[in-house]
C-alpha positions in Angstrom: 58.7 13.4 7.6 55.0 12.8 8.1 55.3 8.6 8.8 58.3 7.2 9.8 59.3 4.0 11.3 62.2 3.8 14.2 66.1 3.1 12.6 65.4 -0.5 13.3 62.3 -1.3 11.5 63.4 0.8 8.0 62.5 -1.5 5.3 65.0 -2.1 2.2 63.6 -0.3 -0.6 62.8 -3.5 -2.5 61.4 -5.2 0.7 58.8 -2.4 1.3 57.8 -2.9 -2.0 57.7 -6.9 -1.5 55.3 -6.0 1.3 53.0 -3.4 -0.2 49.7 -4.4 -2.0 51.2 -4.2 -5.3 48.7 -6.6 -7.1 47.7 -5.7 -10.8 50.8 -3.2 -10.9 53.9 -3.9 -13.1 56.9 -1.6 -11.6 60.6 -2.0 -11.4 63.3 -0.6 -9.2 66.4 1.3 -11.7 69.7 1.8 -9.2 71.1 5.7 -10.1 73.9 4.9 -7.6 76.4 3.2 -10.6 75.6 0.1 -9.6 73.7 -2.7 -12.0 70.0 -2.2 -12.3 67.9 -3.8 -10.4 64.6 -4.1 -13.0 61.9 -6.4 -12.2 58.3 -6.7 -12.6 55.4 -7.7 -9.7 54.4 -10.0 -12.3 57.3 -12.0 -11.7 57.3 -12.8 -8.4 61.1 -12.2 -8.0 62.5 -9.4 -5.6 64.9 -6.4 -6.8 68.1 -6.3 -5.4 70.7 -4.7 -6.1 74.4 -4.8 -3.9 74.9 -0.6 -4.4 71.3 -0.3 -2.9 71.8 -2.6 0.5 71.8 0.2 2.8 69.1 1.7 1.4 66.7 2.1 4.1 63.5 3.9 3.9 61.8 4.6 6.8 59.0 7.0 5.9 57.2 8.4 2.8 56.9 12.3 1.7 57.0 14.8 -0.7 59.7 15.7 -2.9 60.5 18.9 -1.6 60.3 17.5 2.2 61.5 13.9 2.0 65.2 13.2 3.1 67.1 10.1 2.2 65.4 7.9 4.1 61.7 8.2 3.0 60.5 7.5 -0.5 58.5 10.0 -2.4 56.3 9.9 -5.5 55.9 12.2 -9.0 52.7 12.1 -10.8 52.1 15.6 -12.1 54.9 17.0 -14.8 54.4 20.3 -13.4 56.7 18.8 -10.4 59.5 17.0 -12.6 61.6 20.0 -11.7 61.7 18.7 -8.0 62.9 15.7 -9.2 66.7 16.9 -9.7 66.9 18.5 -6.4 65.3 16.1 -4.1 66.5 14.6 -1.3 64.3 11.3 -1.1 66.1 7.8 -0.9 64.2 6.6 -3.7 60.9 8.3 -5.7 58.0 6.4 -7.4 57.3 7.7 -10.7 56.0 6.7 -14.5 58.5 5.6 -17.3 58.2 8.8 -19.3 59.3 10.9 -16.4 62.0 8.5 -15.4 63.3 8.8 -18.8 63.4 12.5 -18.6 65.5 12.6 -15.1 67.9 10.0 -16.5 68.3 12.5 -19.7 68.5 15.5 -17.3 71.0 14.4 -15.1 73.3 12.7 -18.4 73.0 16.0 -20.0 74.7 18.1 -16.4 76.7 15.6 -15.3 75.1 15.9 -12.0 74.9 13.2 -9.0 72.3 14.8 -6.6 68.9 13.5 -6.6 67.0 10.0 -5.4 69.3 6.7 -5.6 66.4 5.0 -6.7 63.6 5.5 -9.1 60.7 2.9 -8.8 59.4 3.5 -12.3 55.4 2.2 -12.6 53.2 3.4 -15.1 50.8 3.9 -12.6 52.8 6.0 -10.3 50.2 7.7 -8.1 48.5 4.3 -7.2 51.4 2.3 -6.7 52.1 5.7 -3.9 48.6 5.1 -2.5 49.4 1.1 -2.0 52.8 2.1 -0.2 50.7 4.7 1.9 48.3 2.7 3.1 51.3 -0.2 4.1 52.4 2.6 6.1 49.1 3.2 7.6 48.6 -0.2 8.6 52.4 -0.7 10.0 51.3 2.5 12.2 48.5 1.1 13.9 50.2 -2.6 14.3 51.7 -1.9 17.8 47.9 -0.5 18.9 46.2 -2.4 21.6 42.4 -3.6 21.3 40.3 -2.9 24.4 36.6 -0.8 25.6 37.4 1.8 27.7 36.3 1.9 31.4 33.7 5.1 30.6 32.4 4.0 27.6 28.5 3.3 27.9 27.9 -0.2 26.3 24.1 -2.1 26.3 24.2 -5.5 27.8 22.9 -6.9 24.7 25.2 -5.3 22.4 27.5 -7.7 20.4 30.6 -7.2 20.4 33.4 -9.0 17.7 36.6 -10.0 18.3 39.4 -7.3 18.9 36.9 -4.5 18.9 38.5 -1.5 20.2 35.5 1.5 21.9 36.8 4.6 22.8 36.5 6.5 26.2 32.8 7.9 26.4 31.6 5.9 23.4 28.0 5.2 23.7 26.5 1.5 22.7 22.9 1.4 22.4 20.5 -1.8 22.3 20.5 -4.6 19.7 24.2 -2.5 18.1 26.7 -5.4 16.5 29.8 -4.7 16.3 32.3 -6.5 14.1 35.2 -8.2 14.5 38.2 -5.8 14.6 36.2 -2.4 13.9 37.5 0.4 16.4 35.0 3.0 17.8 36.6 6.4 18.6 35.6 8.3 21.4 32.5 10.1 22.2 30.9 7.7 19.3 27.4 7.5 19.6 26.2 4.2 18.0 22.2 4.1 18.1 19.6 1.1 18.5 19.9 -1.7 16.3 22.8 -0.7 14.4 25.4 -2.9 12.6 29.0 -2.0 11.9 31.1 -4.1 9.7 34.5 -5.6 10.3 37.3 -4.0 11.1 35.7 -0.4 9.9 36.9 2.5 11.9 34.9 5.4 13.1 36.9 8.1 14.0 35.9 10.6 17.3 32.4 11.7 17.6 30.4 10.0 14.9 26.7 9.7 15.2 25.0 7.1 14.3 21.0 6.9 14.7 18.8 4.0 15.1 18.6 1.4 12.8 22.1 2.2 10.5 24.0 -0.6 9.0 27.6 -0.1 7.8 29.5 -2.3 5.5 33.2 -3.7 6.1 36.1 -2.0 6.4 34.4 1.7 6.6 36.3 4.5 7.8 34.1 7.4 8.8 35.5 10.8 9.5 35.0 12.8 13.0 31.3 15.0 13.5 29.9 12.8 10.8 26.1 12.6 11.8 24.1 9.4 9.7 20.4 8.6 10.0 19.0 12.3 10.6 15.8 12.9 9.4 15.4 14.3 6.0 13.5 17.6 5.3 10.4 16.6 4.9 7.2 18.4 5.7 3.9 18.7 4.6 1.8 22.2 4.3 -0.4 22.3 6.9 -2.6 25.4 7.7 -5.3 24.4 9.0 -4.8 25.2 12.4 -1.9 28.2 11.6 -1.6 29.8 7.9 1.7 28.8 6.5 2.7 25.8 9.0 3.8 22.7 8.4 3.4 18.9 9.7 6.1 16.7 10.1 6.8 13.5 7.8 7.9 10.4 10.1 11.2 9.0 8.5 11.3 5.1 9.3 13.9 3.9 7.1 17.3 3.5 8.0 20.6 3.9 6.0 22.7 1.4 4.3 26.1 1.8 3.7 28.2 -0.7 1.7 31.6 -2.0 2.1 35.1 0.3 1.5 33.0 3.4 1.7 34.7 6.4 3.4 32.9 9.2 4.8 34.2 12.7 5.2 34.5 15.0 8.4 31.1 16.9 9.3 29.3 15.0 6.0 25.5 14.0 7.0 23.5 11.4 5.3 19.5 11.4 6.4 17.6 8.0 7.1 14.9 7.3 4.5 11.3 8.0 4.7 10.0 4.6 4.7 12.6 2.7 2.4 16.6 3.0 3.0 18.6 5.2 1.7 21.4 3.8 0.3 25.6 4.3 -0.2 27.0 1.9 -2.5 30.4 -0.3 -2.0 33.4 1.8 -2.7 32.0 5.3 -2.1 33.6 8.2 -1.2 32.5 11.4 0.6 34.7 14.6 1.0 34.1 16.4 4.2 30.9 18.7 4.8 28.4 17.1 1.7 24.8 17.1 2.2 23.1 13.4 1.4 19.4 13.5 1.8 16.7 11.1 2.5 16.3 8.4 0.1 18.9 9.3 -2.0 20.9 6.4 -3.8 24.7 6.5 -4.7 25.8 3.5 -6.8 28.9 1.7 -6.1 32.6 3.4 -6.6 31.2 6.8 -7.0 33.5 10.3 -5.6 31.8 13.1 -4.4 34.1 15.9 -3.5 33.7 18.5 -0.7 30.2 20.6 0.2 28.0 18.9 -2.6 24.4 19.0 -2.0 22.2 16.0 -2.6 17.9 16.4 -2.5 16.1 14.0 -2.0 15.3 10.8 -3.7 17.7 10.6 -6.3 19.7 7.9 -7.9 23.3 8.3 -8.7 24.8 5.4 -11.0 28.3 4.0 -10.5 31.4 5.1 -10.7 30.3 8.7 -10.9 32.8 12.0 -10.4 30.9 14.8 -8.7 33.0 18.0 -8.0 32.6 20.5 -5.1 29.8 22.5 -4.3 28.1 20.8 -6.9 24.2 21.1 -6.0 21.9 18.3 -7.2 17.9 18.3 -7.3 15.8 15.6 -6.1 14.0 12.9 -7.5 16.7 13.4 -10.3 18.7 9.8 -12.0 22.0 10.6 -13.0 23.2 7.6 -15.3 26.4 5.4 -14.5 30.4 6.9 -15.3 29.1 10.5 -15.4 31.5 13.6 -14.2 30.0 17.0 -13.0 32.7 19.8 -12.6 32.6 21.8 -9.4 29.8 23.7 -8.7 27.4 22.4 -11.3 23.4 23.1 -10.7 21.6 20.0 -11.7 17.8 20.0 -12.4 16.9 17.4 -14.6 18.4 13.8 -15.7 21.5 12.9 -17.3 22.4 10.4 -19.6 25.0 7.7 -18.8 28.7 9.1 -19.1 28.5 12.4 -20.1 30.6 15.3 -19.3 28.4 18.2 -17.5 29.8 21.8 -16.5 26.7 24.6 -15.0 28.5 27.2 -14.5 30.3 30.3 -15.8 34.1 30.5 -15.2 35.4 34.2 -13.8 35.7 37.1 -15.3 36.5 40.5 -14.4 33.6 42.0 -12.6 32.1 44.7 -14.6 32.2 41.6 -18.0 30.2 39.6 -15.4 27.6 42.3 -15.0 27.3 43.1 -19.0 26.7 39.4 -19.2 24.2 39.4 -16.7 21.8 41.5 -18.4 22.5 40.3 -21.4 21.3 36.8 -20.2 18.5 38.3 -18.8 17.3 39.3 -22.3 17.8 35.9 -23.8 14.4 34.8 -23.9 12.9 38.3 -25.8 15.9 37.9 -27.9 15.1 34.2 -28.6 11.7 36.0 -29.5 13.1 38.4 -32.0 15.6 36.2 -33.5 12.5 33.6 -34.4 10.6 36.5 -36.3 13.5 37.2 -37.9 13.9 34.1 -39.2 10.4 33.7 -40.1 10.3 37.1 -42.4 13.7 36.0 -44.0 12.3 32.4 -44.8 9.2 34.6 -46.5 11.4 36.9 -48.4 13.1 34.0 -49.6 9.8 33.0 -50.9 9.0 35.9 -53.0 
């Protein structure tokens, strides 16, 4: 039971599901209880009802196997359609196809266990993420918007409306602060840097100097943004082997909706910006370097690394531990699997995959030194091919 409301402030099914963001989603509620269904559409603005599903409360959300008669749960993945029969969730969220199958099930054994309600959507997994987030936001509606006593604020900060800054947050000089954003504690907001409204940095976020964020971000705790990149130049002219520093004077712009994983680190540009699109996500712990560019509504998934200087397009699916080369452009709708190695551009929606999947050990090492070979083998198999294209000849 991982959100729940008190008794009082449970939700009829249908009216949670009048209150959710259910725009561009068709769903409809079916009553298992005997009573008369009670279909509907978003589309046409009417509410479900049904008399046999009044006292159906719901309170929280979960999963199948967890959620008890008052929470709602969801089904996306067949391989869980099993769970279905034996839940104990008020009501479940799920596509047509597996309602039909349940219905089938349970008219085949005769059995009256499982949900009283399906909420059939063909997009089941969304319309779970919309319910979600009404949850969220029904959580935090009771919080109160202050500044703590001991956090560290510069007189010329500006600060919106119902800003709420955490105990030992620091505020540094020329930093704006939307209205309704929320600062966590131990945040340390550098010089001359813009948050957006009602974004929400969670605990100890770092931001350096000169770092604008976009509306409604939610960055994740020991996030660090506007580090300098890796960038130095050989230098041996007083000491073999050393290096000089390059200055990084850009600063990082991050649009709006963008969410930014726990421990993920995006470096300031060298002289322009580097840049995160509107709609991006970041998993926890990736590596974004200097002057790298993500486009808008792009996923990158835990522990990826990003060099330097290159351009992701939109609405691209990276994988984890995928590792990216700079000054590389990787084209619009493209998906990596996890752990791809990337050296070189890619063409606009392609699938790409760099690795080998497992084998048993001793197969990996005979493949090893067979790909060792390839090159002299790509040798032989050209001379080949040249003496058979002679013989043919004779």
């Amino acid at each position: 039971m991982p959100i729940l409301l008190a008794p009082a402030d449970a939700l009829a099914l249908a009216d949670l599901l009048e209150a959710t963001d259910t725009s561009g989603l068709t769903w409809h509620i079916e009553d298992l209880t005997g009573g008369a269904s009670a279909s509907t559409s978003q589309a046409d603005g009417a509410s479900p009802s049904s008399a046999a599903l009044a006292d159906l409360r719901v309170a929280g959300i979960g999963t199948l196997g967890a959620a008890g008669p008052t929470e709602i749960a969801f089904l996306s993945n067949p391989r869980y359609q099993s769970q279905l029969d034996s839940t104990h969730a008020g009501a479940v969220i799920l596509s047509p196809a597996m309602a039909d199958a349940h219905k089938a099930s349970v008219a085949a054994s005769g059995r009256s266990d499982g949900p009283r309600a399906l909420v059939v959507c063909t997009e089941p997994y969304l319309l779970y993420a919309r319910v979600g987030q009404w949850f969220a936001r029904r959580s935090r509606a009771n919080d109160v918007a202050g500044i703590h006593a001991s956090a560290v604020i510069s007189p010329d900060a500006v600060i919106g409306d119902g800003v709420t800054i955490g105990p030992l947050a620091v505020i540094e000089s020329g930093v704006t602060i939307g209205q309704g954003a929320r600062i966590g504690a131990g945040c340390i907001i550098g010089k001359d840097c813009v948050i957006g409204q009602d974004s929400l940095l969670h605990p100890r976020v770092t931001l350096y100097e000169r770092i604008t964020v976009g509306a409604r971000a939610l960055i994740h705790s020991g996030a660090v943004i506007g580090a300098d990149g890796f960038g130095f130049a050989p230098d041996s002219h007083t000491v073999t082997g050393a290096y000089s520093k390059i200055e990084h004077f850009g600063g990082v712009l991050i649009g709006d909706d963008v969410e930014i994983g726990a421990n993920t680190t995006i470096d300031r540009g060298v002289l322009d910006d580097t840049v995160i699109g509107n709609g991006v996500k970041l998993d926890d712990q990736i590596m974004v370097a200097h002057n790298v560019r993500i486009g808008d509504h792009t996923a990158i998934a835990a522990c990826t690394g990003i060099a330097g200087s290159t351009t992701i397009g939109q609405r691209v699916a990276i994988g984890g531990a995928a590792m990216i080369g700079g000054h590389i452009d990787i084209g619009d709708d493209v998906f990596l699997t996890a752990s791809t190695v990337v050296f070189s551009n890619l063409a606009a929606g392609g699938r790409y995959t760099g690795i080998m999947p497992a084998v048993e050990h001793s197969e990996w090492e005979r493949n090893a030194v067979a790909m060792r070979h390839l090159g002299r083998m790509q040798r032989r198999l050209k001379a080949l091919e040249k003496l058979s294209a002679k013989a043919a000849d004779i």
